[in-house]
N, C-alpha and C positions, 0 to 999 in steps of 0.2 A: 625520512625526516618528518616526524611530527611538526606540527605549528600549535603549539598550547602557551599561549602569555600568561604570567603570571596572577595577571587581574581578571580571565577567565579563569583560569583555577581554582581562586579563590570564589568568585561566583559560582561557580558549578559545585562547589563545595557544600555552600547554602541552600543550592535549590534542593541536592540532592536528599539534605538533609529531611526536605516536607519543604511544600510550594503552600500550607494554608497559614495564614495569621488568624491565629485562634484568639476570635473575644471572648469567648468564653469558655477556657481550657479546663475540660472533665472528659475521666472513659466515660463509653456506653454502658448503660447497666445491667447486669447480667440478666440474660437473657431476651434484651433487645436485639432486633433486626439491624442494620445500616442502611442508612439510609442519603440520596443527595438533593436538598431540597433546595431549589435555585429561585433566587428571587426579584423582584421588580427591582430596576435603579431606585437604592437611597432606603430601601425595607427592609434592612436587615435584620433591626429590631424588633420587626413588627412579625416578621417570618419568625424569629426565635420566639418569640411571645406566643405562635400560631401552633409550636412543637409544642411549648411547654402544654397547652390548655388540651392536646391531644395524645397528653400524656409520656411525650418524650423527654428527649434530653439535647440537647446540641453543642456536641465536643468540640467541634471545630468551625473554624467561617474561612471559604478560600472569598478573599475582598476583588483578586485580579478578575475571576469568573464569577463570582454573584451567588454561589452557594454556601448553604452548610452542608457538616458533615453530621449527621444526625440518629440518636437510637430511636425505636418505639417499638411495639410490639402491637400485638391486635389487627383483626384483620381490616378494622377500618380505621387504621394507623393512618395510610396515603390520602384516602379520603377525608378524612378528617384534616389533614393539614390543608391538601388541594384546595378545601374550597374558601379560605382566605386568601383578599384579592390581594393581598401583600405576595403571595406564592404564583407562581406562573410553570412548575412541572415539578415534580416527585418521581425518581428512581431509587429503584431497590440498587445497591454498590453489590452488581454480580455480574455476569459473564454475558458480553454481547457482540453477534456479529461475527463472522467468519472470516477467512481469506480468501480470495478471489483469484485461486489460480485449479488448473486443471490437470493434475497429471496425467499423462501422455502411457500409458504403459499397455492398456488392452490391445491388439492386435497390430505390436511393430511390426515396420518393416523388420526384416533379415540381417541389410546391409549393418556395416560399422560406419561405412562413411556416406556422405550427402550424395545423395544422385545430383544430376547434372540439372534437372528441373526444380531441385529446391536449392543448387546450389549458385545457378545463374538469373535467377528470373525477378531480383530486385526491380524495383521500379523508379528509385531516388534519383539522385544527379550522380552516382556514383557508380553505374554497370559497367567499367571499364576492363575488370578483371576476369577472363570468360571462361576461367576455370578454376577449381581448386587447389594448386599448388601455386600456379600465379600468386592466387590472392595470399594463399599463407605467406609465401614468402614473402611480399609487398609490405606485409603486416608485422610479420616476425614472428609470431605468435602460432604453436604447432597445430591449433583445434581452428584457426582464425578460418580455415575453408568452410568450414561449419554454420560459420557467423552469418547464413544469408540476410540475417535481419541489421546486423552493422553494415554490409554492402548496399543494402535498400535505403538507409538512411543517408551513408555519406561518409561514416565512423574512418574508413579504409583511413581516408584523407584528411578527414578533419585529425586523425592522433597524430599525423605528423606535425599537422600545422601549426593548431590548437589542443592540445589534451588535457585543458585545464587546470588550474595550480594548485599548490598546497594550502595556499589562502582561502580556497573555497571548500565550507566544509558542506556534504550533504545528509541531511539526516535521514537514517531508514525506520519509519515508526512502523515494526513490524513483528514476528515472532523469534527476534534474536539475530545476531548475524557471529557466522564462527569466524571471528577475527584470527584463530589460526591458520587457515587456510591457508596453503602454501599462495593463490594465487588472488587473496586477499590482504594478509598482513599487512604487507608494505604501505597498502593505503588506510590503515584502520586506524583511528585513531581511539583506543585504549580509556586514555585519562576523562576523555569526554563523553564517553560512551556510559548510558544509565540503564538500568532492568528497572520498571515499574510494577514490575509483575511477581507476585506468587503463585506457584505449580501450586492447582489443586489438585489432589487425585482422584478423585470424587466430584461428581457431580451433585449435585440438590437432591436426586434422588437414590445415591449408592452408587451409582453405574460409574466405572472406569472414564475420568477423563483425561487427565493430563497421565497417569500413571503414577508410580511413586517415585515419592522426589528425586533427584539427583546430587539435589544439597544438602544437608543436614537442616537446612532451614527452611528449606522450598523452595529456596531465590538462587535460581542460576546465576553463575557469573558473567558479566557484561559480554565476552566473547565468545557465549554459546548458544548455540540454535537446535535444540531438539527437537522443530519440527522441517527446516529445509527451506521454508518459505523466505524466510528476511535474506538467509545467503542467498538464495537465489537472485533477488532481488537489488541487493546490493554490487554480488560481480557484476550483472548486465551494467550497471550505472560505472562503478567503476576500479575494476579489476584491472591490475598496470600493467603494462608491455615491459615485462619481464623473462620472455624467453620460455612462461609455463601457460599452457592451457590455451584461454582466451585474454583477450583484454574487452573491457568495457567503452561503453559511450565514450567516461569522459576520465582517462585512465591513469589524471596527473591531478584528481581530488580527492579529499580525503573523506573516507566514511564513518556517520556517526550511529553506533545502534543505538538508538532509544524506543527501547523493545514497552510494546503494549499489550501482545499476544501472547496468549498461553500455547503452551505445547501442540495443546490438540488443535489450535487454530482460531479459539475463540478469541474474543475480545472483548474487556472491562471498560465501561465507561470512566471510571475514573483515571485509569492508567492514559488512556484515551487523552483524557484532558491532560493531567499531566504531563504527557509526553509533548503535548502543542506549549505549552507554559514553557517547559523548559528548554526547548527549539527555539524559542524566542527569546531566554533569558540568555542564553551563551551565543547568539551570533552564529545559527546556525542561518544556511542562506537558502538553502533548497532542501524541503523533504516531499518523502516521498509515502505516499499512504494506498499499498495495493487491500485493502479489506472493505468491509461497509460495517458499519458500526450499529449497533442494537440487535435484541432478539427478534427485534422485528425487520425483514427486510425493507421495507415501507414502513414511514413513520407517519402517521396522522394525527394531528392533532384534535383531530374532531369525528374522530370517524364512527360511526352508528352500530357497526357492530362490534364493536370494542365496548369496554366496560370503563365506567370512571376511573377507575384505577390503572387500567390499560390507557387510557387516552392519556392521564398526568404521566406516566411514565415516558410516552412518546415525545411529548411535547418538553420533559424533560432533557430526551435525547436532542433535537432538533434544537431549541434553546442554546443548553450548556455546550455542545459541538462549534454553533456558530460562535459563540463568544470565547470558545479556545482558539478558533479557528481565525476570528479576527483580530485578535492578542497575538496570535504569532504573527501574522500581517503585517498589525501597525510598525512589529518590531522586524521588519524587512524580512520574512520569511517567504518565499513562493511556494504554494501550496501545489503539490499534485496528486491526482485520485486516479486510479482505475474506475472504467465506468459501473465494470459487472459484468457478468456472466449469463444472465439470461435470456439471449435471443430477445429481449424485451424494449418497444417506442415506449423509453422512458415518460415522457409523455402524453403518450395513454395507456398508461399503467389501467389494467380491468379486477385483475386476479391475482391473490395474494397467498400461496399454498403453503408459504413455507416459515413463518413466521405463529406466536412468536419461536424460535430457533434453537431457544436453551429456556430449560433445559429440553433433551433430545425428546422427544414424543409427543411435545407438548402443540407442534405442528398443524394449525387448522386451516379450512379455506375460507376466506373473508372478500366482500368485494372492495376495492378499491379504484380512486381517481386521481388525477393529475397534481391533488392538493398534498398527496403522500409523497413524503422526498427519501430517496435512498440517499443514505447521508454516508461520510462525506460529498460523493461525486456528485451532490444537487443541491450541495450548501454553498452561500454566498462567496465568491473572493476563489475560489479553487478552479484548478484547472484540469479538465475530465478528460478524462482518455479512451477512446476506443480501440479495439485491436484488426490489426487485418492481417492473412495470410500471405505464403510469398507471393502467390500472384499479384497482390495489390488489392486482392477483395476483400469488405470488410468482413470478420471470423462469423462463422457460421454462431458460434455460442455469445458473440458480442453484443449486447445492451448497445440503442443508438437514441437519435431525440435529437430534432434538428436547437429546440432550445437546452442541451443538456453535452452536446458533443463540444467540445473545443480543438479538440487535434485526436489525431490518430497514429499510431505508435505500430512496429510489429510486435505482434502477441502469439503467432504464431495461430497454425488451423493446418492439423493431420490428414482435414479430409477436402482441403484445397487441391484438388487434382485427381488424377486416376487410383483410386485405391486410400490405402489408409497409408500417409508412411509417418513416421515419428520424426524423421528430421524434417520435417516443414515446420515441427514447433521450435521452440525459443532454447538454445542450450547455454547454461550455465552454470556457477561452483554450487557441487551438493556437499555437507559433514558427510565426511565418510562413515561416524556413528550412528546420522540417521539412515543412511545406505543398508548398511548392513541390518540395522532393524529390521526394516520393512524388506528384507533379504532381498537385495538388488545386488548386490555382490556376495562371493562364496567365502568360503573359510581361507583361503588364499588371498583373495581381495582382489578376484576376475571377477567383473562384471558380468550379469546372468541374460541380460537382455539389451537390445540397440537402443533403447533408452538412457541409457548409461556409462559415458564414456570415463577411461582412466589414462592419466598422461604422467610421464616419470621422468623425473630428472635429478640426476648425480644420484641417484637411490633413495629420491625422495617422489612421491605420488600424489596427484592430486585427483579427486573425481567431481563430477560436472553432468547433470540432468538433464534429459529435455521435458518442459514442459511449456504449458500450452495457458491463454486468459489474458485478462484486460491486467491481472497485477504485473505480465511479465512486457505488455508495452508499457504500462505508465512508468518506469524506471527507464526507459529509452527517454520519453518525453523528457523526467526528471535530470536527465546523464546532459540533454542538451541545455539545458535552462542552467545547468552547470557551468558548462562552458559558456555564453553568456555572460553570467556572475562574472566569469575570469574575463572575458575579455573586456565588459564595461561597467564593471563595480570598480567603487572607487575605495581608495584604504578607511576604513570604519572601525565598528566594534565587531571584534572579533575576526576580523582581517580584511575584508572585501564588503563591501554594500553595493547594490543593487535594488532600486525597487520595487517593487514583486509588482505593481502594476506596467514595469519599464520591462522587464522580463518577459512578462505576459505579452505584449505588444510584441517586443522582437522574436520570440517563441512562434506567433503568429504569422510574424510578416516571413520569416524565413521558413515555413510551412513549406512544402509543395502541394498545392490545390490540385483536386482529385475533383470529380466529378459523380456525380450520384448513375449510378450504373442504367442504362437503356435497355428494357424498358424500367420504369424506377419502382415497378413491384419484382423487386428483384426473388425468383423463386432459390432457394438451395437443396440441393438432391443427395440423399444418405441412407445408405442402407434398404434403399427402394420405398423412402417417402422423401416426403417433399414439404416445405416452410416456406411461404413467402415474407420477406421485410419492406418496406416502404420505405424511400428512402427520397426526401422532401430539403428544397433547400436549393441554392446554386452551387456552381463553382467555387466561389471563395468563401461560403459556408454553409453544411449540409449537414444533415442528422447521421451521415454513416464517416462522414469524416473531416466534420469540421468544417476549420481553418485551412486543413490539408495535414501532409503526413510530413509528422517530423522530420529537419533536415539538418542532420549535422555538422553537415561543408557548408551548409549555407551559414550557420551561424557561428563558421569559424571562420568566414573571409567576408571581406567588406562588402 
């Protein structure tokens, strides 16, 4: 059963239509660049006056975020706008930022099913189940042995209890989610669901990105993912107990794709924005955002060795992010972020190798500080996620920061323990079309590798990924903040309200506090080297885990 009323419909109808009110409605003129030029409260005018005199045009104005949409050409187009103080950042409208997730596939284990150490070694309020078939049955759910990371959190119990309603919707702003999915459908909601996004095939410089279209127009349809990432993302949150596969966190809400990422995994800053506008226009109550946005993985606003044109862009990023990001707030959204992927004290960020990101080669190393924010997970109002293995330690590739950590989530980590094994990571729904791309299944539709599992019922099949990152806890986090919504939002717009700062709080308090590991320069050992993290903070809040680690019995009983 969907939950779509009539008067979302009609609003989703609008947004979908263009989120800008254009004061000043013209195209770009040919052979202009696009450009998103955001501007001080109350200068609008003064920012279009500042295009015009630098030779542009300004088609459109979004009034909710503080931008135009703007042509120019020349190379000191950005810089010429930049430096009217009416203007505060300039972005070129192209392709920024990646997805934060890590496939698991170089050297699986053998097994098909979870050994006994990734299968028992939860840490949450919930290790009652001390083995594998136990736990499925308990669950119902055939892959549910699998699930160490639902056992670590509490999920077992919390879906009897609480498994969240159809009134709560969560959004996934990600690279699509295949609402066909046999062990998705049921909770996908369709009508609400938007693609912000055009497949390019082509990169800025020729090079193969997205591939060629799928669509006749370049724009997927709402219930398709050709890259794996948003389904993945979305079963963990909330794939229903249905008798197929797994079930999710919170496996009685409905999901909404409001896809921002392209195929290949980038991500547009404008879809970006759009995608937080429209989360917030239709009463969405929890999204979820596993990526960092820009070509830059660090955003500086000021930074020395970047070029003016580089710093307006950044500051662009950082700007227009926070004021989508607070626009879906006001309008009761709770925000969640994956922290990141680079072993990195967010914190004291040093070194900057990989930025900016897109196009691909353009890659340099810069220095950086504490003032550079990887955005979302260090923009204001959001809640950061880090990942830990089943042991309970935080993931050997996870970003920490004792001012940047809020909770800690499983994300899974292959090489938490003796050897590498692939079921220590996160399993859930893969498109059986991107499967088969990247040949993880054969011509029969056998899976080729332990990374990869397929589950069948009545002659129908569903397949299901392991992998590994901070994107595949922060949808754990997101799956509880869920449940939450349902058990204390109150009937609003769009079904349920909850305060995203009242979420935030119960999210925290039903944490389970973890402690910064003794001695707290914690070393990790792989492949016969060795990384030490620092890990600074107390008990009930620390740079490797927060608040503590998600709990989802906790915040499904009083």
């Amino acid at each position: 059963m969907r939950r779509v009323a009539s008067g979302i419909m009609a609003l989703a109808a609008v947004v979908a239509v263009g989120a800008c009110a254009s004061a000043t409605p013209r195209e770009p003129a040919p052979g202009q660049a696009e450009f998103l030029v955001f501007y001080a409260n109350g200068r609008q005018h003064e920012a279009e006056a500042a295009v015009e005199r630098a030779g542009g045009s300004t088609y459109s104005a979004e009034t909710k975020l503080g931008y135009l949409l703007a042509g120019g050409s020349g190379t000191g187009f950005e810089e010429a706008v930049g430096a009217d103080p009416s203007v505060v950042g300039v972005s070129p409208d192209r392709q920024i930022g990646f997805a934060t997730a890590r496939p698991r596939t170089a050297r699986p284990d053998t097994s098909d099913t979870a050994t006994s150490d990734t299968a028992t070694s939860g840490i949450g309020s919930s290790g009652r189940f001390p083995d594998e078939q136990s736990f499925t049955k308990a669950r119902g759910e055939p892959l549910a042995g699998r699930q160490w990371d639902m056992r670590m959190i509490g999920a077992d119990r919390a879906n009897a209890k609480a498994p969240g309603t159809k009134k709560v919707l969560v959004g996934v702003i990600d690279t699509g989610v295949d609402g066909k999915h046999p062990d998705l459908a049921p909770n996908f909601n369709r009508e609400l669901s938007r693609n912000f996004v055009t497949d390019r095939p082509k990169d800025d410089y020729g090079e193969t990105l997205d591939g060629p279209c799928e669509a006749s127009d370049c724009k997927d349809p709402v219930d398709a993912d050709d890259d794996g990432h948003g389904t993945h993302v979305a079963s963990t949150i909330a794939s229903p107990i249905n008798g197929i596969g797994i079930a999710g966190v919170a496996p009685g809400v409905q999901i909404v794709n409001i896809r921002a990422g392209q195929d290949s995994g980038f991500f547009f800053l404008k879809p970006s924005l759009d995608a937080l506008t429209y989360a917030g226009d239709i009463g969405v109550d929890v999204v979820n955002m596993s990526y960092y946005v820009d070509p830059w993985l660090y955003n500086c606003a000021a930074n020395k060795a970047d070029s003016k044109k580089q710093q307006l862009e950044q500051r662009a990023i950082i700007t227009g992010m926070q004021r989508a990001l607070d626009y879906a707030r006001q309008k009761g959204v709770t925000l969640v972020s994956a922290l990141g992927n680079g072993s990195t004290d967010l914190g004291r960020p040093t070194v900057d190798k990989q930025s900016p990101g897109y196009p691909k080669g353009d890659e340099r190393t810069r220095q950086i500080d504490n003032s550079c924010l990887n955005v979302p997970a260090e923009s204001n109002g959001v809640i950061s996620v880090s990942a830990v293995g089943p042991s309970g330690r935080k993931a050997i590739y996870s970003d920490y920061g004792e001012e940047q950590t809020d909770v800690s989530a499983p994300g899974g980590d292959a090489l938490d323990g003796e050897g590498v094994k692939v079921t220590r990571t996160i399993l859930a729904a893969a498109p059986e079309r991107v499967l088969r791309a990247a040949g993880r299944i054969d011509a029969k539709g056998e899976p080729k590798g332990a990374d990869v599992v397929k589950d069948c019922k009545n002659g129908v099949c569903s397949y299901y990924q392991y992998l590994e990152g901070t994107s595949m806890a922060s949808p754990h986090a997101a799956g509880v903040a869920a449940i939450l919504v349902s058990r204390f939002g109150k009937p609003g717009r769009g079904g349920l309200e909850l305060a995203p700062a009242t979420t935030e709080e119960l999210l925290f308090k039903t944490a389970t506090p973890k402690s910064c590991p003794t001695p707290r320069q914690y070393v990790y050992k792989s492949f016969g080297q060795s990384e030490t993290h620092a890990c600074e903070g107390g008990e009930a809040d620390n740079g490797f885990y927060g608040h503590g680690i998600v709990d989802a019995w906790k915040a499904a009983t009083p």
